[in-house]
PyMOL CGO cylinders between C-alpha atoms (Angstrom):
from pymol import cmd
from pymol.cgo import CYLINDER

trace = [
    CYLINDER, 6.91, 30.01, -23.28, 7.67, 25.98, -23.93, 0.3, 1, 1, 1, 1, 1, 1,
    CYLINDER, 7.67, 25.98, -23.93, 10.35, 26.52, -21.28, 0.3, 1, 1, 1, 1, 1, 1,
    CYLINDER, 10.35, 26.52, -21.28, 7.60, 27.61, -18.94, 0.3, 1, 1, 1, 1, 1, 1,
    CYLINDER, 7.60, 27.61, -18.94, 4.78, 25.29, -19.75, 0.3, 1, 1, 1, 1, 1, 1,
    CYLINDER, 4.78, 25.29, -19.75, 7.46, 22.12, -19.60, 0.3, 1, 1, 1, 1, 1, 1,
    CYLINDER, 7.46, 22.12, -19.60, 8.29, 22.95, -15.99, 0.3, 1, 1, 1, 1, 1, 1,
    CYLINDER, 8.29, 22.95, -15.99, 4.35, 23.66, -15.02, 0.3, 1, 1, 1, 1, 1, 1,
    CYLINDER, 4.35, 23.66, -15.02, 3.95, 19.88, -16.62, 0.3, 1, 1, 1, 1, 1, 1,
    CYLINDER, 3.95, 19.88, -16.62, 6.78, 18.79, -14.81, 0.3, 1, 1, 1, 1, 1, 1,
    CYLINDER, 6.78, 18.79, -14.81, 5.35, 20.27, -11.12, 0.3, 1, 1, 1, 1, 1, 1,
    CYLINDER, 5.35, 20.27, -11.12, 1.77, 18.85, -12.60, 0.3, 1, 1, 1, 1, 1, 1,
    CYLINDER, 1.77, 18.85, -12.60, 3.55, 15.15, -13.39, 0.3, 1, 1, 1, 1, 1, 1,
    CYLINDER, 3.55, 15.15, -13.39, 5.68, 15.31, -10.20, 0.3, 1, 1, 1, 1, 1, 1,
    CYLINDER, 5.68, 15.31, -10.20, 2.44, 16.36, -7.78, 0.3, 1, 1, 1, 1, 1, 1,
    CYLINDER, 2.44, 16.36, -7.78, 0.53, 13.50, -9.38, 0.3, 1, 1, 1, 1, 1, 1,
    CYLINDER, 0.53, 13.50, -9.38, 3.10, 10.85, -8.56, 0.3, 1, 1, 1, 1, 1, 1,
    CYLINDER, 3.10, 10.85, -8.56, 3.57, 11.70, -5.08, 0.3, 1, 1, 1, 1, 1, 1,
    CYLINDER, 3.57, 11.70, -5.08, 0.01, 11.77, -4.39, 0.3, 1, 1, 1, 1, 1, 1,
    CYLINDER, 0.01, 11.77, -4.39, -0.37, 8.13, -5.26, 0.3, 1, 1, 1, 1, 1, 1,
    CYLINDER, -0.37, 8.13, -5.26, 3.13, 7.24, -3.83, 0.3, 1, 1, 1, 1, 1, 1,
    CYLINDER, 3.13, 7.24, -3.83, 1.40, 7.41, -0.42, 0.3, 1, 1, 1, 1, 1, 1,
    CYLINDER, 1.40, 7.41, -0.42, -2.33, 6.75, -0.57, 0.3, 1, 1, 1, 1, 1, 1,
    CYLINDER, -2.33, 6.75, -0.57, -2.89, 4.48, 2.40, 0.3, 1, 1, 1, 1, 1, 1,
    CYLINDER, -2.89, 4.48, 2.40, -0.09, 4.56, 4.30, 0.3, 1, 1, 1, 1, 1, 1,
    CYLINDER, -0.09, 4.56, 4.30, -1.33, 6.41, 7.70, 0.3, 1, 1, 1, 1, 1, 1,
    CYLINDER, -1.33, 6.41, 7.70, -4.25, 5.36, 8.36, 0.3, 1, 1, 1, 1, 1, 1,
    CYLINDER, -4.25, 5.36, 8.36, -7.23, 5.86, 11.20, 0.3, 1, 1, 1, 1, 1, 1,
    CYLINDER, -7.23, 5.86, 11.20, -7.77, 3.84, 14.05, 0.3, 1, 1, 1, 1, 1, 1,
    CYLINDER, -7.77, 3.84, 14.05, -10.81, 2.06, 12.44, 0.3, 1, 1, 1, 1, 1, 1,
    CYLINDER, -10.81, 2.06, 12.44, -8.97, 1.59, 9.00, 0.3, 1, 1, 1, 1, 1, 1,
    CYLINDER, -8.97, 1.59, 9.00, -5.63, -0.07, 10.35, 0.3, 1, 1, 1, 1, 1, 1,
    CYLINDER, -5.63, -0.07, 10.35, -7.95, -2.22, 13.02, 0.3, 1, 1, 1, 1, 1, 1,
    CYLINDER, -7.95, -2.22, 13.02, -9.83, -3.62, 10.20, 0.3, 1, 1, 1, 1, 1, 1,
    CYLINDER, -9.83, -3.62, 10.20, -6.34, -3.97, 7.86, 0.3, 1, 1, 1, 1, 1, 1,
    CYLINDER, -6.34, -3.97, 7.86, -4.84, -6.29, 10.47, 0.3, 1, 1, 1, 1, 1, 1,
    CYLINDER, -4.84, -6.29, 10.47, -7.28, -8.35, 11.12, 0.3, 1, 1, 1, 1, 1, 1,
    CYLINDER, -7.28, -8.35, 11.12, -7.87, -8.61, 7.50, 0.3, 1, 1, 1, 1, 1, 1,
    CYLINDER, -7.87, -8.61, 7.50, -4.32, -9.49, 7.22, 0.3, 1, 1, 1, 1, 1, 1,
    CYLINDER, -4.32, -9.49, 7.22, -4.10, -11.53, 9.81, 0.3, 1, 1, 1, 1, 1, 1,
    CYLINDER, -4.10, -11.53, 9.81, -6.28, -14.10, 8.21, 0.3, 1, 1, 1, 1, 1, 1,
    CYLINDER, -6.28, -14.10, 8.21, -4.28, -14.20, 5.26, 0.3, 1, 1, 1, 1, 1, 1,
    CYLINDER, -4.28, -14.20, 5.26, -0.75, -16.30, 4.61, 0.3, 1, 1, 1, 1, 1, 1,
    CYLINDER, -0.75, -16.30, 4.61, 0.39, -14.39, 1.90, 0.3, 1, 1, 1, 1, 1, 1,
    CYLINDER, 0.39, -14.39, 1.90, 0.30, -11.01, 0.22, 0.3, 1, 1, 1, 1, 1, 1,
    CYLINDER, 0.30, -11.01, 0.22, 1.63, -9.06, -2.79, 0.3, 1, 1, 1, 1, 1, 1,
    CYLINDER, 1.63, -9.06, -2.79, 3.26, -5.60, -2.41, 0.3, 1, 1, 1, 1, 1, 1,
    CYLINDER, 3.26, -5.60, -2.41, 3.26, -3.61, -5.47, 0.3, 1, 1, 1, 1, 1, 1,
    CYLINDER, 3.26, -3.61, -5.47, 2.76, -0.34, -6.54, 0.3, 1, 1, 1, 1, 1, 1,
    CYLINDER, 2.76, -0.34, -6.54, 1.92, -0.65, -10.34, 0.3, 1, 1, 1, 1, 1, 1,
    CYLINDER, 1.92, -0.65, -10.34, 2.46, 3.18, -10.88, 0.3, 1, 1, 1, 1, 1, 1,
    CYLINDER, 2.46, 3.18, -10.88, 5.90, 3.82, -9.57, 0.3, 1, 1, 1, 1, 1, 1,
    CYLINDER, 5.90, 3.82, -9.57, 8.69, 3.31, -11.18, 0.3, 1, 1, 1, 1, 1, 1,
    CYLINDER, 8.69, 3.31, -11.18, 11.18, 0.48, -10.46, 0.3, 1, 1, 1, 1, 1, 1,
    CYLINDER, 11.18, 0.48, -10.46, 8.73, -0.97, -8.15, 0.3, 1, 1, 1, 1, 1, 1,
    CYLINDER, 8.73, -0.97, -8.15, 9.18, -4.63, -8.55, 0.3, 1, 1, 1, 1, 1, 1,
    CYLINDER, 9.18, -4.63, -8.55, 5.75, -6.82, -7.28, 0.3, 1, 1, 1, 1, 1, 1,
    CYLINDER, 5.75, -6.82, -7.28, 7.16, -8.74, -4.44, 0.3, 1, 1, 1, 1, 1, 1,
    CYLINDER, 7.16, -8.74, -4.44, 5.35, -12.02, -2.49, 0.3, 1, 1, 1, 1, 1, 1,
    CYLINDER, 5.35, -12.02, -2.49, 5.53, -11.82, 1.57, 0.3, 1, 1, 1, 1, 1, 1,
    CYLINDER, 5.53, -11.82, 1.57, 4.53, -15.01, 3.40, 0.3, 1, 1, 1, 1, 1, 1,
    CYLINDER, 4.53, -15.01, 3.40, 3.18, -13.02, 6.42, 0.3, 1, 1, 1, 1, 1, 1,
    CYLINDER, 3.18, -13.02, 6.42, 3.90, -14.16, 10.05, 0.3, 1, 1, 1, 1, 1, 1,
    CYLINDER, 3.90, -14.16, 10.05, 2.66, -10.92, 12.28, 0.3, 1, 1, 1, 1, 1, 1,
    CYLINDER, 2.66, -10.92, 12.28, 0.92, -7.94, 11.37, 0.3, 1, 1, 1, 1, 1, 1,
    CYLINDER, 0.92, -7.94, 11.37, 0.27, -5.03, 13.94, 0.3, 1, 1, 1, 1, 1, 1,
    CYLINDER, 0.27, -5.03, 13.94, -0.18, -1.63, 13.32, 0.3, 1, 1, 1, 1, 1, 1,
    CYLINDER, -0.18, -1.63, 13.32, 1.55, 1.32, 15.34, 0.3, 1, 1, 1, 1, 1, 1,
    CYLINDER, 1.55, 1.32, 15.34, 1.30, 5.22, 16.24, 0.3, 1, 1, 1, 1, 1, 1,
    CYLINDER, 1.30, 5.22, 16.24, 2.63, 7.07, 13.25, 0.3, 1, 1, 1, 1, 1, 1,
    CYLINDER, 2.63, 7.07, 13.25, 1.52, 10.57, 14.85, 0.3, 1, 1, 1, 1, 1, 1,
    CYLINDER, 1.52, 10.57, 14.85, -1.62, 13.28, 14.70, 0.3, 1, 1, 1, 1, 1, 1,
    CYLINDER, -1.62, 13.28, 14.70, -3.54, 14.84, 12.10, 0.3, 1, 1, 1, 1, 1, 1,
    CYLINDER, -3.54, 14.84, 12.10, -3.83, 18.81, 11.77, 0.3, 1, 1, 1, 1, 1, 1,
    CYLINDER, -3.83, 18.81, 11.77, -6.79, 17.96, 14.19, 0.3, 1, 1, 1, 1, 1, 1,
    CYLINDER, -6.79, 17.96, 14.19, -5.06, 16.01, 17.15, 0.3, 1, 1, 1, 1, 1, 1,
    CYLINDER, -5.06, 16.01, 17.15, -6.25, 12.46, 16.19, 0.3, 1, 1, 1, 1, 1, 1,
    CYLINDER, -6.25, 12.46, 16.19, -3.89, 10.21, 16.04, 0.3, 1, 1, 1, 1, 1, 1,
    CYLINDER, -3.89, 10.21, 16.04, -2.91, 8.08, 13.12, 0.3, 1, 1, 1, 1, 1, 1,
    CYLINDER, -2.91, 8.08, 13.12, -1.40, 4.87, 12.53, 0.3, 1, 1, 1, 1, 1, 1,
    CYLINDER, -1.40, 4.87, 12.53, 0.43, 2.74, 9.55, 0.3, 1, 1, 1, 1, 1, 1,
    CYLINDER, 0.43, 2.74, 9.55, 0.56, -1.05, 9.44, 0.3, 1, 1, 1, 1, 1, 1,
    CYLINDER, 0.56, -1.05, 9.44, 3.55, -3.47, 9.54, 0.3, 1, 1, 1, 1, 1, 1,
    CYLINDER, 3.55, -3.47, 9.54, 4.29, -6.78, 8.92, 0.3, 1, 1, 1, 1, 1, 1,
    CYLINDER, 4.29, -6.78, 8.92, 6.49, -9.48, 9.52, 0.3, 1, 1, 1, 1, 1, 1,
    CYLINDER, 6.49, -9.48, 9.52, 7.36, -12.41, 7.41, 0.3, 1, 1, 1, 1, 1, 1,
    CYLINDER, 7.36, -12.41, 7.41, 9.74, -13.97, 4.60, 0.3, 1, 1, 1, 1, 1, 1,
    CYLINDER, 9.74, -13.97, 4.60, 9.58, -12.14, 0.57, 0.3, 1, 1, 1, 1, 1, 1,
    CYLINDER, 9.58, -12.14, 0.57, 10.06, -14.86, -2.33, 0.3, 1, 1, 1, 1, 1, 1,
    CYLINDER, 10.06, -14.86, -2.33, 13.56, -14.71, -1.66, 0.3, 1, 1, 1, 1, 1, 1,
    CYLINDER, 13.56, -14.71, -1.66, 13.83, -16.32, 1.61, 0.3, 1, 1, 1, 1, 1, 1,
    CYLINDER, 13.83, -16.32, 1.61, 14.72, -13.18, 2.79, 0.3, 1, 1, 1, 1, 1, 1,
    CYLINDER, 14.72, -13.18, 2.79, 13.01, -12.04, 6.22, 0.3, 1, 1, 1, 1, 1, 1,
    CYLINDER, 13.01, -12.04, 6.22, 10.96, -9.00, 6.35, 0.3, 1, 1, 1, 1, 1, 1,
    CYLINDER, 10.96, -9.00, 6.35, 10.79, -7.23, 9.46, 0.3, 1, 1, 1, 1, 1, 1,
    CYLINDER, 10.79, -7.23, 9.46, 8.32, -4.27, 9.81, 0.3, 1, 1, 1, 1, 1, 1,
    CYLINDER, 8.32, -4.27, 9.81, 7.30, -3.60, 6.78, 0.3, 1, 1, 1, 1, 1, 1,
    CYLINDER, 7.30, -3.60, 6.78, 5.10, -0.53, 6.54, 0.3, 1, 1, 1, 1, 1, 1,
    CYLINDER, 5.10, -0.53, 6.54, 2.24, -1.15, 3.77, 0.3, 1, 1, 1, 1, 1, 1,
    CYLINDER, 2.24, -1.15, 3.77, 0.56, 1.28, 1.76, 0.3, 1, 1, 1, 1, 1, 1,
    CYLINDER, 0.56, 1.28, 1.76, -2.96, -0.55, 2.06, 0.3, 1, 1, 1, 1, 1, 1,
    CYLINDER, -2.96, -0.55, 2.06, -3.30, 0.59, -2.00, 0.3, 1, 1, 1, 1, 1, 1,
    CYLINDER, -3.30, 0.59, -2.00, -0.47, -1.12, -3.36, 0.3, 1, 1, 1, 1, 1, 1,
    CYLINDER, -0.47, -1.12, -3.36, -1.18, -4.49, -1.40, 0.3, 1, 1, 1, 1, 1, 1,
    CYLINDER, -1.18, -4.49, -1.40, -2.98, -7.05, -3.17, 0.3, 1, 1, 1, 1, 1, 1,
    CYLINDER, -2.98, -7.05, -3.17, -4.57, -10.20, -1.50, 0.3, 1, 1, 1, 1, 1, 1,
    CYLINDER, -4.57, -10.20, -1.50, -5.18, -13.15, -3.57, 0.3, 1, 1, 1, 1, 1, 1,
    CYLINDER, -5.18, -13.15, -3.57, -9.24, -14.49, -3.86, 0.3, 1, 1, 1, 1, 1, 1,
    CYLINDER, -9.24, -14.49, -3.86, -9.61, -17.35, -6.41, 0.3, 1, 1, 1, 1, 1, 1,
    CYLINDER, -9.61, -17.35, -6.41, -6.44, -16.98, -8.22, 0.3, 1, 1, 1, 1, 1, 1,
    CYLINDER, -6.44, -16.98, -8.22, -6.97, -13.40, -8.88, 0.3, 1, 1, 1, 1, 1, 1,
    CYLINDER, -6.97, -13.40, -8.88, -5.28, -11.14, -6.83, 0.3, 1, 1, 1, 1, 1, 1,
    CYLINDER, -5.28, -11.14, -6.83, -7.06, -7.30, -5.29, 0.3, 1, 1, 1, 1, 1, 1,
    CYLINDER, -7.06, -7.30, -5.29, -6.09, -4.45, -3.81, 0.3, 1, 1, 1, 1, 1, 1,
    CYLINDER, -6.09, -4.45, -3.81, -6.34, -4.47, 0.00, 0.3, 1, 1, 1, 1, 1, 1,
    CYLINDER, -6.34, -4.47, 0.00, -7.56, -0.69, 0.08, 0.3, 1, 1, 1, 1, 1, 1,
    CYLINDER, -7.56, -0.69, 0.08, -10.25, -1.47, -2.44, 0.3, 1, 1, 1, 1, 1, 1,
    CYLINDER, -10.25, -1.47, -2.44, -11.40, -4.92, -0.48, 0.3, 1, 1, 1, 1, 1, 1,
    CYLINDER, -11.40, -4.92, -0.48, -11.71, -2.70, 2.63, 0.3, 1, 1, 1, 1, 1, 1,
    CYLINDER, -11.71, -2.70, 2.63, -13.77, 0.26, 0.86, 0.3, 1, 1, 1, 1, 1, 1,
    CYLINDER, -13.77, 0.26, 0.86, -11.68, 2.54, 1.18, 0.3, 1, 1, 1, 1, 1, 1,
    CYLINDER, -11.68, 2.54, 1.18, -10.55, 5.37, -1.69, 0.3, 1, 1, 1, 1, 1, 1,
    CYLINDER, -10.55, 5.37, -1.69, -8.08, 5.07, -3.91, 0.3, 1, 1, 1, 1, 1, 1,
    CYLINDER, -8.08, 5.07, -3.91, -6.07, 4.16, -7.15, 0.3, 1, 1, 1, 1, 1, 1,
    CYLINDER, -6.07, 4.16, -7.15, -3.86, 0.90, -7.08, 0.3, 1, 1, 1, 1, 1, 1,
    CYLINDER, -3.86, 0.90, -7.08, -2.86, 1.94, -10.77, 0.3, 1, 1, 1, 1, 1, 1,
    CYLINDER, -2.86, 1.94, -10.77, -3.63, -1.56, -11.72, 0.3, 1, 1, 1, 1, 1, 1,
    CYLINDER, -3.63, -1.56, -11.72, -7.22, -3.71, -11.84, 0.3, 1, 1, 1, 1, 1, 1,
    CYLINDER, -7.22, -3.71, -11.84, -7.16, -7.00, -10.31, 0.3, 1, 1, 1, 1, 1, 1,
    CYLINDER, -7.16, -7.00, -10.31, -4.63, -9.65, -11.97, 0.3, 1, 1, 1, 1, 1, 1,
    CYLINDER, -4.63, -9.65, -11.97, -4.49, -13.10, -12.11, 0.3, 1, 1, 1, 1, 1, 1,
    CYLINDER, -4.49, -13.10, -12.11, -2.11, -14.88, -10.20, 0.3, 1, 1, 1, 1, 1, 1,
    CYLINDER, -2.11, -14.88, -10.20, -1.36, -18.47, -12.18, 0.3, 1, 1, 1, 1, 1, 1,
]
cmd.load_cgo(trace, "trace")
């Protein structure tokens, strides 16, 4: 019986993760139109995802953002993820770097908000806006 209730919690645990490991990722037409030119007006963002694991939060000084076909829905529309271009805090360059609108934060008055959220759209960025100091 504990054998068989540990794996249900396991599937349970495992089924939870996933589901925020992708929350805004593909996206409508309307919702990655309004990222990008949401982004676009920005010169920085943070990329972290708060509830995974090993998921360090990284700065990207942004220098394009476009968003492309990712494919159709079950109903024929056709989706789309955003990129963007630009150099982390490691002087390293960043080239097409899909976001997962949840787990990017812009930065208002020092305090920094999850992109998703800003745009009104659902969903959990597993972490309320921080201060950035």
């Amino acid at each position: 019986m504990f054998l068989k209730s540990f794996f249900t919690l396991f599937i349970a645990a495992s089924l939870t993760f996933s589901a925020k490991a992708d929350q805004l990722a593909v996206l409508t037409l309307d919702q990655a139109v309004a990222a990008t030119e949401y982004l676009q007006t920005q010169e920085a963002v943070l990329l972290w995802c708060a509830c995974c694991e090993g998921d360090p939060l990284s700065a990207v000084m942004i220098s394009e953002v476009y968003y492309q076909e990712w494919g159709t829905d079950e109903n024929g529309e056709m989706l789309y993820t955003v990129h963007i271009n630009g150099i982390d805090q490691d002087g390293l360059e960043v080239v097409g770097r899909e976001l997962d609108l949840a787990y990017v934060h812009v930065v208002l008055e020092n305090m920094a908000y999850c992109l998703g959220i800003q745009l009104g759209m659902s969903c959990d960025p597993c972490v309320e806006p921080f201060s950035i100091e």
